[in-house]
N, C-alpha and C positions, 0 to 999 in steps of 0.2 A: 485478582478476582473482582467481578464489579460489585459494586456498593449494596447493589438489590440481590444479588447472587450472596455475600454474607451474611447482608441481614437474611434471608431465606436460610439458609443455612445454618443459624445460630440460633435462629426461631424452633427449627425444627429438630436440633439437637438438645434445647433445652426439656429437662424433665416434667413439669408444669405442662409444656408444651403435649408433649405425650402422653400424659394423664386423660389431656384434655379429649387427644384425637381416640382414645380408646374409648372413652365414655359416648365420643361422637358415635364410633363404632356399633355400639349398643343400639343407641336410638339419638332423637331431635333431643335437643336440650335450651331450655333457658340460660342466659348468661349466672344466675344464684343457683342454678342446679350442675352449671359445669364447675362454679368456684369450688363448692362443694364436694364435686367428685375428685377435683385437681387436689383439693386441699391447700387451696390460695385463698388471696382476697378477690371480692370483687373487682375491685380495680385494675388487679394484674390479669383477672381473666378478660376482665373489657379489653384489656388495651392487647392482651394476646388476639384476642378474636379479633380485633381492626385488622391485625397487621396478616393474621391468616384467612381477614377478608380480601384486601389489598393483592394478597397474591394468586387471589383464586382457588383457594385449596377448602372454605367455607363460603356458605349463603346465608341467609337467614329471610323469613317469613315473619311479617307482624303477626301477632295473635290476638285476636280481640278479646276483651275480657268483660265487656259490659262495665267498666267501670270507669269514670272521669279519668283523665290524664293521658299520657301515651301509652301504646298498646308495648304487652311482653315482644320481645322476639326468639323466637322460636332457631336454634343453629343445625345446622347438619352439615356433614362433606359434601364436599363440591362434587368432587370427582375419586372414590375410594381407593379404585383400584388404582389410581397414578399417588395417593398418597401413601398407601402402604408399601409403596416399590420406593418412595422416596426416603419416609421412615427406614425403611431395611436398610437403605445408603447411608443411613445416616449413623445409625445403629454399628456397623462396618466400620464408616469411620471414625466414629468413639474407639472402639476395640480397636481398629488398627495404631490411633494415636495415643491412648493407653499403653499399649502394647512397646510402642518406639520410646516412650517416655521411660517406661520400667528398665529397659532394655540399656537407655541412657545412663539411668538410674545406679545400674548392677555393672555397668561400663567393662 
């Protein structure tokens, strides 16, 4: 598997990860309104959001706020309907790979 192909893969299997895309699901979010909904830290939703910037699958819009400093940014899906179909793959292969471990397991 290539390099970008697991890290994608491992991004979108992770459960933080899915928190995330649900909340996305709802509506736009700030990076402290998704940590919040993930139930992470900021940090780990920042650097989720990079990496599900990176592949395409989120965008984000500056939001002005009238106030000195850099503006919020604003997240949402890229593209929903290819990420729900990819979630779904993913979700599959959790249960399938659960599934062959137990299976290992009970031998």
């Amino acid at each position: 598997m290539k390099p970008l192909t697991r890290q994608l893969v491992r991004l979108m299997a992770d459960d933080t990860t899915g928190r995330m895309l649900d909340a996305l699901r709802e509506q736009p979010l700030t990076a402290p309104q998704l940590a919040k909904a993930a139930l992470t830290s900021q940090n780990t939703a920042a650097t989720t959001l990079d990496l599900l910037l990176a592949h395409g699958i989120v965008n984000s819009q500056a939001k002005g706020t009238g106030n000195p400093g850099r503006p919020s940014r604003v997240w949402r899906l890229a593209a929903d309907d290819a990420v729900a179909t990819f979630d779904r793959a993913c979700d599959a292969f959790k249960y399938e790979l659960l599934r062959s471990q137990l299976d290992e397991y009970n031998g």
